[in-house]
C-alpha positions in Angstrom: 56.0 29.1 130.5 54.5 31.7 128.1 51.5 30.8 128.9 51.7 31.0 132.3 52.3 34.3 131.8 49.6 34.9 129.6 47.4 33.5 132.0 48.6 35.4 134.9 48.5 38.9 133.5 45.6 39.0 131.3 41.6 40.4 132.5 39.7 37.2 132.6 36.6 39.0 131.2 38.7 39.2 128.0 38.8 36.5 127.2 35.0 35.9 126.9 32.7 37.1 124.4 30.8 40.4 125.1 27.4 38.4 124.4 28.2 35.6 126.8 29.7 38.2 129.3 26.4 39.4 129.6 24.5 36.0 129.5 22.3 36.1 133.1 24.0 32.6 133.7 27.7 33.8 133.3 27.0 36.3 136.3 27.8 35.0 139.9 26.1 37.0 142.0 23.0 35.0 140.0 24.4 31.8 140.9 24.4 33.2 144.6 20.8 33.8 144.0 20.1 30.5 142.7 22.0 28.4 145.5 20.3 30.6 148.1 16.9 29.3 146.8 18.2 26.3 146.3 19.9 25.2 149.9 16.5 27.0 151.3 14.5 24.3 149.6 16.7 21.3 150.5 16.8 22.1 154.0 13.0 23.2 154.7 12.8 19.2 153.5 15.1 17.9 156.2 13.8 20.3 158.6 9.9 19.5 157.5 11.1 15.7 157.7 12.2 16.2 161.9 8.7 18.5 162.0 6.7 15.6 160.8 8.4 12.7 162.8 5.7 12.3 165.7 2.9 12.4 162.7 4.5 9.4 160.8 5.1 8.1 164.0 1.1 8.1 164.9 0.1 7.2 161.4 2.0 4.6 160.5 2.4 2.9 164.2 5.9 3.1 164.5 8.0 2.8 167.9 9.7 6.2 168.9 13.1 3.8 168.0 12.2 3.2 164.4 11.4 7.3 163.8 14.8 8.2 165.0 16.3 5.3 162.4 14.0 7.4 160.1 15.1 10.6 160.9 19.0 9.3 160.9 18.8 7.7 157.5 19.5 10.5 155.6 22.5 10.8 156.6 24.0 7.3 155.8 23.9 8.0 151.9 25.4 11.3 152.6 28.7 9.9 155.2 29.2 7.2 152.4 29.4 9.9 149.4 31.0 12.7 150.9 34.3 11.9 150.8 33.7 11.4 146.9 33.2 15.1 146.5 36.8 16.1 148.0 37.9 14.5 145.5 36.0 14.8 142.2 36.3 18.6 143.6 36.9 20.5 140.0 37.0 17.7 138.1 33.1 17.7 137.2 30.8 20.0 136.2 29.9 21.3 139.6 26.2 23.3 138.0 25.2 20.7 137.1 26.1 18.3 139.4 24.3 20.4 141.9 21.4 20.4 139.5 21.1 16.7 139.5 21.6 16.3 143.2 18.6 18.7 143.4 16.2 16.7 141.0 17.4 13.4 143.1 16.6 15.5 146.4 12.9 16.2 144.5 12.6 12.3 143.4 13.0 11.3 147.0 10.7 14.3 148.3 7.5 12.8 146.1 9.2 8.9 147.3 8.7 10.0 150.7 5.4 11.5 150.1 4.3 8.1 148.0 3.1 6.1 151.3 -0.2 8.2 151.5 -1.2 7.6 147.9 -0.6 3.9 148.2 -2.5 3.0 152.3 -5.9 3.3 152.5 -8.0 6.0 154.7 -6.6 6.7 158.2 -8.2 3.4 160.4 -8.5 4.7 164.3 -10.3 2.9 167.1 -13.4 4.4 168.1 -14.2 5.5 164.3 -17.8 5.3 163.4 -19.1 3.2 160.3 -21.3 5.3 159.8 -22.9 9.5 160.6 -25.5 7.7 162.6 -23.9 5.0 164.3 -22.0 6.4 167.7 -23.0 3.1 169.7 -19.6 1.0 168.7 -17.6 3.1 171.4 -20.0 2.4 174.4 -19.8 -0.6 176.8 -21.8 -3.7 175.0 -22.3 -6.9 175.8 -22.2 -8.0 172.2 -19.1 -7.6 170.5 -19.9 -9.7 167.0 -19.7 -5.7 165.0 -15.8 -5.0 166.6 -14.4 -8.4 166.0 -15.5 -8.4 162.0 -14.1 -4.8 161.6 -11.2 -5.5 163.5 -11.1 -8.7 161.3 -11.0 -6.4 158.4 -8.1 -3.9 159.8 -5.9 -6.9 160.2 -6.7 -7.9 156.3 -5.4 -4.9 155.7 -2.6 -4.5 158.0 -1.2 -7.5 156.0 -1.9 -6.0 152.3 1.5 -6.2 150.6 1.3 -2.7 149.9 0.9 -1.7 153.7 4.2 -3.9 154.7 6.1 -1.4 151.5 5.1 2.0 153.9 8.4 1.7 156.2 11.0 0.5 153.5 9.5 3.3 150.9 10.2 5.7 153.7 13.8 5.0 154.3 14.9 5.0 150.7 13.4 8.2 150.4 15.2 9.2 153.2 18.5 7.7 151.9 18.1 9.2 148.4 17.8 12.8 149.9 21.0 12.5 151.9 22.4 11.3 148.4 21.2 14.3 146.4 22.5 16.7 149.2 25.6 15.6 148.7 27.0 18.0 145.8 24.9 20.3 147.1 26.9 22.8 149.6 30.3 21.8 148.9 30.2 22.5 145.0 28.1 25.4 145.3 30.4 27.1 148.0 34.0 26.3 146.2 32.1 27.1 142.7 31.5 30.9 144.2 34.6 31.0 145.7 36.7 30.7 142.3 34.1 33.2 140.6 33.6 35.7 142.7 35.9 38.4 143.6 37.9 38.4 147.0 36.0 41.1 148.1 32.6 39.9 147.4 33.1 36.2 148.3 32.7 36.7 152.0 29.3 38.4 151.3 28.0 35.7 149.3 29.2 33.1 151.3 27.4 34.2 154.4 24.1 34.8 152.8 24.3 31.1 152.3 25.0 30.8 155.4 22.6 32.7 156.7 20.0 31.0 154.8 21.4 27.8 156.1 20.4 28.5 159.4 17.1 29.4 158.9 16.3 26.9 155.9 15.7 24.0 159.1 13.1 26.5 160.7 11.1 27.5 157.8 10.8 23.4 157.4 9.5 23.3 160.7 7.0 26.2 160.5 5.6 24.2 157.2 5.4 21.2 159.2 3.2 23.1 161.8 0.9 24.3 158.6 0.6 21.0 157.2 -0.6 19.5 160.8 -3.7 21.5 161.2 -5.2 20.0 157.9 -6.4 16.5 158.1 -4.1 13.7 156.9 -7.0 12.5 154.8 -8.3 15.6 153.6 -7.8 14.7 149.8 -9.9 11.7 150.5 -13.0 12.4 152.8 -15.7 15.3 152.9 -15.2 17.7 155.9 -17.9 16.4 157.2 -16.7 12.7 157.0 -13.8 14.3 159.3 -14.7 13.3 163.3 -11.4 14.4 165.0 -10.3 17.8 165.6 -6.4 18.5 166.2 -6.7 18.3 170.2 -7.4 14.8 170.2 -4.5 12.3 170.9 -5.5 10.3 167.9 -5.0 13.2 164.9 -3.2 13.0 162.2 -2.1 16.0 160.0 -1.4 16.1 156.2 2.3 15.4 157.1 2.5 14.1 153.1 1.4 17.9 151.4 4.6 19.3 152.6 7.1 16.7 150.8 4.9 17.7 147.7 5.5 21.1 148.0 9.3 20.6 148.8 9.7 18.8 145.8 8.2 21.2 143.4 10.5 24.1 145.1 13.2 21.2 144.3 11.9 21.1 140.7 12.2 24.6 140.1 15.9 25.3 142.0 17.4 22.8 140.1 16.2 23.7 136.6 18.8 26.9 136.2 21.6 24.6 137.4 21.3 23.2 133.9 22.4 26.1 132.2 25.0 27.5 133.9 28.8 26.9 132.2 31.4 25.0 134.2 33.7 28.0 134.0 32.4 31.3 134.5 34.1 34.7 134.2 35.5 36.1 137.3 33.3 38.9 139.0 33.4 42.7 138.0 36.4 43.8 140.3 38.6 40.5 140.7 42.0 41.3 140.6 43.7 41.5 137.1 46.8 38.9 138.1 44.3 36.5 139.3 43.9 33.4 137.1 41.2 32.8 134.2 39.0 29.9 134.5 40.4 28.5 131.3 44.2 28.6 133.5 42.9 27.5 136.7 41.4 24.5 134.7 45.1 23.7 133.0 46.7 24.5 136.5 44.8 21.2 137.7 45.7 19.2 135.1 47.7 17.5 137.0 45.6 16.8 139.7 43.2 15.4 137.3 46.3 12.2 137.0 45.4 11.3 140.2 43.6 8.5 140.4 40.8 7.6 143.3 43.0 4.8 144.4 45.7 6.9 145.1 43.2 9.3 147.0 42.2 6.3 149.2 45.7 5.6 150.0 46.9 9.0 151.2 43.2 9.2 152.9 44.4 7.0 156.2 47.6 9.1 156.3 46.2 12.2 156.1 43.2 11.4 158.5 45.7 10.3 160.8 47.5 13.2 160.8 45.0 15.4 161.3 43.9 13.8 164.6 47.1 14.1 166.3 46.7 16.5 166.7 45.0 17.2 170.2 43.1 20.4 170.5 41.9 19.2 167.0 40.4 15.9 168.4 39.3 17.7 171.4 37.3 20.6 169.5 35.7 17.8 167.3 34.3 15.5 170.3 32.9 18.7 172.0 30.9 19.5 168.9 30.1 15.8 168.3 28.3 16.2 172.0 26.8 19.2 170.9 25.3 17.5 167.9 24.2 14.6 169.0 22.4 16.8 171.4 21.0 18.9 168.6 19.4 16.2 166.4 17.5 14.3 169.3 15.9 17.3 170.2 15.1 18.8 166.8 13.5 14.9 165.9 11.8 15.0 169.7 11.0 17.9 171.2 8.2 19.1 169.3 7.1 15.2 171.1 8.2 15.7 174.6 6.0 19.6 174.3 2.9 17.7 173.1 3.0 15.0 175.9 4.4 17.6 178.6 1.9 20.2 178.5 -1.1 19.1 176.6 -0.3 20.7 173.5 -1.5 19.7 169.8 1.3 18.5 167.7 1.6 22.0 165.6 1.5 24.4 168.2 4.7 21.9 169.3 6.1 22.0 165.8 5.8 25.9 165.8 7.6 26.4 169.2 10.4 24.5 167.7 10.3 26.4 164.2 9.8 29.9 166.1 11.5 30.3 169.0 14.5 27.5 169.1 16.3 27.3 165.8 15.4 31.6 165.7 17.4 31.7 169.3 20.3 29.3 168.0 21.1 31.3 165.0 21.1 34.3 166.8 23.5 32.8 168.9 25.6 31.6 166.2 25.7 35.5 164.8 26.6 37.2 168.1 29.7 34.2 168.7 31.2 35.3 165.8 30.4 39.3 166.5 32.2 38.7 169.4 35.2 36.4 168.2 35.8 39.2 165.9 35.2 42.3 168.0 37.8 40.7 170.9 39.6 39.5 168.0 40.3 36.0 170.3 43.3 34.1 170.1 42.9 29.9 170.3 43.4 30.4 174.1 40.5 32.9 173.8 38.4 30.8 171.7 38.5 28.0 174.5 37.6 30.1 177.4 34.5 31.3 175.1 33.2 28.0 174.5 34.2 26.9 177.9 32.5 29.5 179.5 29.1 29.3 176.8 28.4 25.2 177.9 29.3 26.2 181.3 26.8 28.9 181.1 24.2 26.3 178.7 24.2 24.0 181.8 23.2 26.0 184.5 20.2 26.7 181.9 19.2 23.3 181.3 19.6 21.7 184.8 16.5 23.2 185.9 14.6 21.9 182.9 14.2 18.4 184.8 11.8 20.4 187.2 9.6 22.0 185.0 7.0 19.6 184.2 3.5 17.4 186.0 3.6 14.0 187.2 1.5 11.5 184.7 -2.6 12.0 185.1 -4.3 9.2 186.8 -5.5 6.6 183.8 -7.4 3.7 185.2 -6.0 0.6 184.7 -2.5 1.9 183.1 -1.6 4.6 185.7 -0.9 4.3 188.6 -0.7 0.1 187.8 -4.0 -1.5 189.2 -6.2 -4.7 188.2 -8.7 -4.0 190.0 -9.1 -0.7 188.2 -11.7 -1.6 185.0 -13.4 -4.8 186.7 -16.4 -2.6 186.9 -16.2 -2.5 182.7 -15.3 -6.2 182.5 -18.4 -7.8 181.3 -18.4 -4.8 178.2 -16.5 -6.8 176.2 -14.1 -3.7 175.4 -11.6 -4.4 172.6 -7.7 -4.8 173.5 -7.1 -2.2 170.7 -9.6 0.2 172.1 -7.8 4.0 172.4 -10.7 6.9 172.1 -9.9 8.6 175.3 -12.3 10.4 177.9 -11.6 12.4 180.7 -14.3 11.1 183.9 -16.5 13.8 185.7 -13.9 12.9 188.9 -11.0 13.5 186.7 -9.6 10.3 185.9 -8.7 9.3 182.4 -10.2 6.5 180.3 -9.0 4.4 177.2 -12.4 4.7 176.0 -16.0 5.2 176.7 -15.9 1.1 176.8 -13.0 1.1 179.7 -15.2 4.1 181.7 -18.3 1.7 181.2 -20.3 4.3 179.6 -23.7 2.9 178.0 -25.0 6.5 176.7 -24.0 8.9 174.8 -25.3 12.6 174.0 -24.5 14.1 170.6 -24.9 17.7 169.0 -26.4 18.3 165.7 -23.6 17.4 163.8 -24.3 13.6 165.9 -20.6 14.1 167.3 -20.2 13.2 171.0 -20.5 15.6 173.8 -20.5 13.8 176.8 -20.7 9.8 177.2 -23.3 8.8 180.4 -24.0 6.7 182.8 -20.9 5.5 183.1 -20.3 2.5 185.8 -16.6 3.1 186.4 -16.6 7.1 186.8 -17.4 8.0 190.6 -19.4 10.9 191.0 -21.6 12.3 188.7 -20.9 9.3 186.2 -20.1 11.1 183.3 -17.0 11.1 180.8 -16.4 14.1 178.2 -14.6 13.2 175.0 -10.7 13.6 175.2 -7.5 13.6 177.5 -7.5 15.2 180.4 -4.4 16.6 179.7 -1.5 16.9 182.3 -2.1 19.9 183.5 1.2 21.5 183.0 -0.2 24.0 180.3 0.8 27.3 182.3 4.6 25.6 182.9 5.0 26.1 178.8 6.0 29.6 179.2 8.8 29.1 181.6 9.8 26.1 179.8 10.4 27.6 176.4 12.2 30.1 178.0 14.7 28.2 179.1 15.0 26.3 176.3 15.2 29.4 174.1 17.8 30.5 176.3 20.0 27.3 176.1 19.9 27.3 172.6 21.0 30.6 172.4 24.1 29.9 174.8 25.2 26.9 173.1 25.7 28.3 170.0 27.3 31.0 171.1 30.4 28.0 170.9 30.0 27.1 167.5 31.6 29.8 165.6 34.8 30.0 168.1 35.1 26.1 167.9 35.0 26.1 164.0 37.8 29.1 164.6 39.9 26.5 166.7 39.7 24.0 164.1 40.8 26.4 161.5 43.7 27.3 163.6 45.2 24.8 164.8 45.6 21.9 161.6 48.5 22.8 159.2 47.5 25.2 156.2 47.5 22.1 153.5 45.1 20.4 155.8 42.6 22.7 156.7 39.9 21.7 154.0 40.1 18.2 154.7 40.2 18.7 158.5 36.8 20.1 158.3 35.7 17.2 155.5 36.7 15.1 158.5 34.9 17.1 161.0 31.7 16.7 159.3 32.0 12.9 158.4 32.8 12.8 162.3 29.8 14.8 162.7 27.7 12.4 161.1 28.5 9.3 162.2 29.3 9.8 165.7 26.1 12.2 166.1 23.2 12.9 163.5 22.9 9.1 162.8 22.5 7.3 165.9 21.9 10.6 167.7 18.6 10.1 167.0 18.2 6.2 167.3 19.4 6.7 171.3 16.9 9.2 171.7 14.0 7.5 170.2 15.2 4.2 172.1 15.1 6.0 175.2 11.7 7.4 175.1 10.2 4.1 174.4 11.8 2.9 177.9 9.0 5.4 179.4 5.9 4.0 177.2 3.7 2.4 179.9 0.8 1.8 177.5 1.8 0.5 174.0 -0.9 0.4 170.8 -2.1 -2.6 169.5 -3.3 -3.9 166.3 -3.6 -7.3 165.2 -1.4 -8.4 168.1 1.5 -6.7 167.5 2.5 -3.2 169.6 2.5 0.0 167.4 3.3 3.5 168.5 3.2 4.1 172.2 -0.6 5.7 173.6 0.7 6.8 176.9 4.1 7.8 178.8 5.3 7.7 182.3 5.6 12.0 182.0 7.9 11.8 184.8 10.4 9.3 183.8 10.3 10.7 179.8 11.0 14.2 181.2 14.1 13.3 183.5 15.6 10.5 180.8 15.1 12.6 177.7 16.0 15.9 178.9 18.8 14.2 181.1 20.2 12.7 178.5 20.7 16.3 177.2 22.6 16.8 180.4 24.8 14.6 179.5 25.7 15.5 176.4 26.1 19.1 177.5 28.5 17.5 180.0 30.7 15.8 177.8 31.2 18.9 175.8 32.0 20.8 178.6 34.8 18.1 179.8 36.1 18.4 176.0 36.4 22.0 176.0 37.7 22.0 179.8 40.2 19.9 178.6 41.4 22.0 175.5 41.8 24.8 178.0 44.1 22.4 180.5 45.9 21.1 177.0 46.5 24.9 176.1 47.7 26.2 179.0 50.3 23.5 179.1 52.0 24.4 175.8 52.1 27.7 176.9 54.1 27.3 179.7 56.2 25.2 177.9 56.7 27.3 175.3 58.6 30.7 174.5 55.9 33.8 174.6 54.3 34.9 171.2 54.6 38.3 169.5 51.7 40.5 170.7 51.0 41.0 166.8 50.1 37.7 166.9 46.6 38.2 169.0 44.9 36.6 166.0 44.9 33.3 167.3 47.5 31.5 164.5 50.6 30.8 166.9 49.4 27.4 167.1 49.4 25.9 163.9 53.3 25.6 163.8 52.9 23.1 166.3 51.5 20.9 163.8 54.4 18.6 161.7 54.2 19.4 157.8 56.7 20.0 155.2 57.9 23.3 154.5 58.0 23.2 151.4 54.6 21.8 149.5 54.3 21.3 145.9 50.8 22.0 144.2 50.3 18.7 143.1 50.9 17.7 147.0 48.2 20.2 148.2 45.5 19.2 145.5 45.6 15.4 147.2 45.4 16.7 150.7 42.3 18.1 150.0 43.1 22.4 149.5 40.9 22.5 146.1 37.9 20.5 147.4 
């Protein structure tokens, strides 16, 4: 009992050393530094990872399915783990837990990165053999050259070390969910023993400040990385024939994971040194307890063993989603997420194919004007859940009113856009379309586009039945001649023809700026709901629930449905060797109403879930006797929820309180 006392009443920065007081890893507001640099890093990866989907996706020839089990993969290591770190909680060295979870996080950065080092040279059809040789992408009668080098391709589609690309990719992928595991939780609860009350809520939203825009400076990199060259490291610049507008470029989606990791590297190095109890901050309260106490106060905690966590785990869970407003909140941001990580994985995709736009410029628009607009929303929800100072009922009529507000913003989405261009012999459907290139012997793999003198697109020079070609003095093609299938002045100039819908962009982003910004105007008043209505022993594992809920309802197959969706619209899919790879061309109609309505419908179901907390609300208040007015602060509710009055520490520690 003494010394509890002794523990209560003495200055914790007594109890250390003057030299280690002053030690630069003994300080908290460096460890706020540190984790600041740290989460940046960690999440310009996962945010460089969605950027560089769409490259991967043309690289490698993967379906638009198999990129969205890429992007979701991450996740799957870190749904499994998380529920270890509510309980290991205090029990570890949280530094340098966080430390290793960083150099795990860097391991699978370079992992991810490994593919590029391993292939060979970027293989595209309509690639010259040679500076002098342009004749291989012109209508021949003699087709002895194409099938030995496409003989060749398929030797080395089936190299051992090609087949290792996709599985290399998803264990990096799983390993960086793994390393991000320890990463927020410890680092949050670690500055939240250390630092004084008064500073803590500073520190803490720095981080999460630097959360929010962590994602877009991983997207702006990605947009960097996409004007260089995949292949860069490997060819001369003059070697290089495609330029960024063409449909078959590939950026150097691989330097960013490098650079990731070495940011990786050098966040996680401190985490090594600092202790696993620091001295409370300059200004913490003098009955508050030392680190040395709060590690004997949690002795008994430390008795508990994991199987006894995974019993009371069910129970507790269970409890939790009783209750209703609880369950309800949860589904409406499950909606809202599932939402959020299609379109981070595929909108830079649908703004490429939609308006004619190079894969960067796409990138940026996601990097600089959405996640920007979201953040801001987030900030000005929470400016105004303070400034009314909402109750719960308030809170619900916010969100209520934001997705309410979020769909009259994205309805009109499914009309901005152009119909698909006219491709001969892919769209609009017609065998009749290329008999007038039939006898060129044009390879099924063929995909070098052209855009006709009458305005019709062309798989190749081969499909348009071009048999000339004019070149600048670099030799690299300015118009292809003569062509027997192009009506008119029987030319064909290298490239799309694009669909036209470039001057719709502005409008477009906009809008989707503007939804952004509405919808997460609900985040910060949901997050209050959650908060407020769980009992008080419950709250941390309520959210530890909310997030698991998060990911496995949302981010992982969030992106799967997506991807699977957009392949329904493919109307012309890749081929090499006889098998499909990524998709060449889509039906812009049909991929602008199914993936942009299937954002409808998720901005739907989170408006029937918030609807319905209002209805659920309103109901216990009739029912019920009228609160104090004192009691605007939104807490009346949480007495609705069964719990004993009367909790004993060791009690609070297993339902999750010291996370």
């Amino acid at each position: 009992m003494g010394s509890n006392n002794h523990c209560m009443n003495s200055d914790p920065g007594r109890s250390q050393p003057p030299a280690q007081r002053r030690s630069l890893f003994n300080s908290i507001k460096f460890f706020v530094l540190c984790h600041s640099m740290l989460q940046l890093a960690q999440l310009l990866v996962s945010g460089y990872m969605k950027s560089s989907i769409i490259t991967i996706e043309r690289r490698y020839g993967l379906s638009s399915q198999k990129s969205g089990i890429l992007a979701a993969f991450n996740e799957v290591g870190n749904t499994v783990l998380i529920i270890f770190v509510s309980f290991f909680g205090s029990r570890v060295h949280r530094p340098r837990f966080i430390g290793g979870g960083a150099l795990l996080a860097c391991l699978a950065s370079l992992l991810i990165a490994l593919p590029h080092f391993l292939s060979g040279p970027y293989k595209y059809t309509g690639q010259t053999s040679s500076s002098s040789d342009n004749s291989t992408n012109l209508c021949q009668s003699k087709i002895t050259l194409t099938t030995s080098s496409s003989n060749q391709s398929c030797s080395d589609q089936e190299n051992p070390t090609q087949r290792m690309v996709y599985p290399l990719l998803l264990l990096g992928q799983l390993l960086l969910g793994i390393g991000a595991v320890p990463i927020q939780p410890f680092g949050i609860s670690y500055i939240d023993d250390y630092a004084s009350k008064k500073n803590s809520p500073l520190y803490l939203g720095i981080l999460l400040a630097v959360t929010s825009i962590g994602p877009a400076f991983g997207f702006i990199t990605g947009s960097l990385m996409q004007r260089f060259y995949v292949d860069f490291d490997k060819l001369s610049k003059d070697e290089i024939e495609l330029n960024p507008k063409d449909l078959r470029w590939v950026g150097a989606w691989w330097l960013g994971f490098l650079v990731a990791s070495c940011l990786l590297f050098l966040t996680a190095l401190p985490y090594l040194f600092f202790p696993r109890n620091m001295p409370k901050e300059d200004g913490a309260d003098d009955v508050e307890p030392k680190p040395d106490c709060k590690q004997q106060q949690t002795q008994e905690l430390q008795e508990v063993s994991l199987l006894q966590f995974f019993k009371s785990f069910p129970h507790i869970a269970l409890r939790t989603l009783r209750s209703p407003i609880y369950l309800l909140v949860v589904l409406a941001q499950v909606n809202l997420a599932a939402l959020l990580s299609g379109l981070a994985t595929f909108m830079a995709k649908f703004i490429e194919r939609q308006f004619s736009q190079t894969s960067s410029f796409s990138t940026m628009m996601i990097g600089g004007v959405c996640i920007p607009m979201a953040v801001l929303g987030i900030v000005l929800g929470g400016v105004l859940m303070r400034r009314l100072n909402l109750s719960v009922n308030g809170a619900s009529k916010l969100c209520t009113t934001a997705i309410l507000l979020c769909m009259f913003t994205a309805l009109p989405l499914l009309l901005i856009g152009c119909p698909t261009q006219k491709i001969a012999g892919v769209f609009p459907p017609s065998s009749d379309a290329l008999s007038c290139s039939s006898g060129c012997g044009c390879p099924q793999e063929a995909f070098n586009p052209v855009c006709g003198s009458d305005g019709v697109e062309f798989r190749s020079p081969c499909h348009a039945g071009c048999i000339a070609i004019e070149t600048d003095a670099n030799n690299k093609p300015i118009n292809y001649t003569e062509c027997r299938c192009v009506s008119g002045l029987g030319y064909a100039s290298p490239g799309t023809c694009g669909s036209g819908c470039s001057h719709l962009l502005l409008p477009f982003m906009v809008l989707i700026g503007l939804t952004s910004f509405i919808a997460a105007f609900s985040q910060t008043p949901s997050y209050m709901m959650i908060l407020r209505t769980v009992a008080i022993e419950d709250k941390s594992f309520a959210v530890g629930v909310q997030h698991m809920l998060f990911r496995v309802l949302a981010f992982m197959p969030g992106p799967v449905l997506y991807g699977s969706v957009i392949d329904t619209t493919c109307i012309l899919w890749g081929k090499k060797c006889g098998k499909n790879t990524s998709c060449l061309y889509y039906n812009l109609d049909r991929f602008r109403q199914r993936f942009l309505g299937l954002q409808v419908v998720f901005v739907c179901g989170g408006l029937l879930c918030f609807l319905l907390t209002v209805v659920v609300l309103r109901r216990r208040s009739s029912i019920e006797e009228p609160q104090p007015t004192e009691s605007k602060g939104g807490y009346e509710l949480v007495k609705d929820v069964e719990r004993p009055k009367n909790v004993s520490s060791k009690e609070k520690e297993m339902n999750g309180i010291k996370t």
